[in-house]
N, C-alpha and C positions, 0 to 999 in steps of 0.2 A: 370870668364865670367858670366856675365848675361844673365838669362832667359828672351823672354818675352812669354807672349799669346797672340795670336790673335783673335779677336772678329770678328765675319762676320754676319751680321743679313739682311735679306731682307724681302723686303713689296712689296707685290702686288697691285697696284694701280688698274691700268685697261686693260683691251686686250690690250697687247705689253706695259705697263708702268710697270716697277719695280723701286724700289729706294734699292740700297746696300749700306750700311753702313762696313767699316773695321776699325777697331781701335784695335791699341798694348799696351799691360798693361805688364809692368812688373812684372814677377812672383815670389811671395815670396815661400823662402826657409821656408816653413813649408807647412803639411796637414792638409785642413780643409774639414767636412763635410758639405752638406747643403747649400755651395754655389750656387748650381740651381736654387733651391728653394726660397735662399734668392735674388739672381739674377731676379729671371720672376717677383719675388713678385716687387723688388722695380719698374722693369721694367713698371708693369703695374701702379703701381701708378702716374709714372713720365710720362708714354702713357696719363693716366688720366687727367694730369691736363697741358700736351699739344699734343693735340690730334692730332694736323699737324704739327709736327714737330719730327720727328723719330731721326732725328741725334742729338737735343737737350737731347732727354729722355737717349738714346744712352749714350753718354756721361754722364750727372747728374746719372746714373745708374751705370757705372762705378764706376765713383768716390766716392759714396755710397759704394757700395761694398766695393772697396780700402780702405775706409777711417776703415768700422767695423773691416776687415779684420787686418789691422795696428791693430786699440787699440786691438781687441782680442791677436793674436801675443806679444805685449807689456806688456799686463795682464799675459800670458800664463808663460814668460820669468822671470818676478817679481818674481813669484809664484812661480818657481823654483831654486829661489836664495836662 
């Protein structure tokens, strides 16, 4: 069976406007540290360079993540053969 995670992020617009964002990553079978960190980090950069558009950054953040997360994993595996 597969894991996933769920991502839940919201933005306060204006009195009575929010925008929520949920999106499911599937969760790799290993532990990693730092992921927070390296999470807000890319968040904000991809905030940065589209600043109205939260479910774009949302995603391109995700898949940043995902994608370090894989090769590190992949690297981790090698290394232990």
């Amino acid at each position: 069976m597969r894991l996933t995670l769920i991502i839940i992020l919201s933005l306060f617009i204006t009195q009575g406007q929010h925008k929520r964002i949920r999106m499911e990553v599937p969760k790799l079978d290993a532990v990693f540290t730092g992921t927070g960190d390296l999470f807000a980090s890319v968040l904000l950069a991809w905030l940065y360079r589209h600043p109205n558009d939260l479910a774009l950054a949302c995603e391109a953040t995700v898949s940043t993540v995902q994608a370090v997360l894989c090769r590190t994993l992949a690297h981790a595996q090698r290394e232990c053969l």
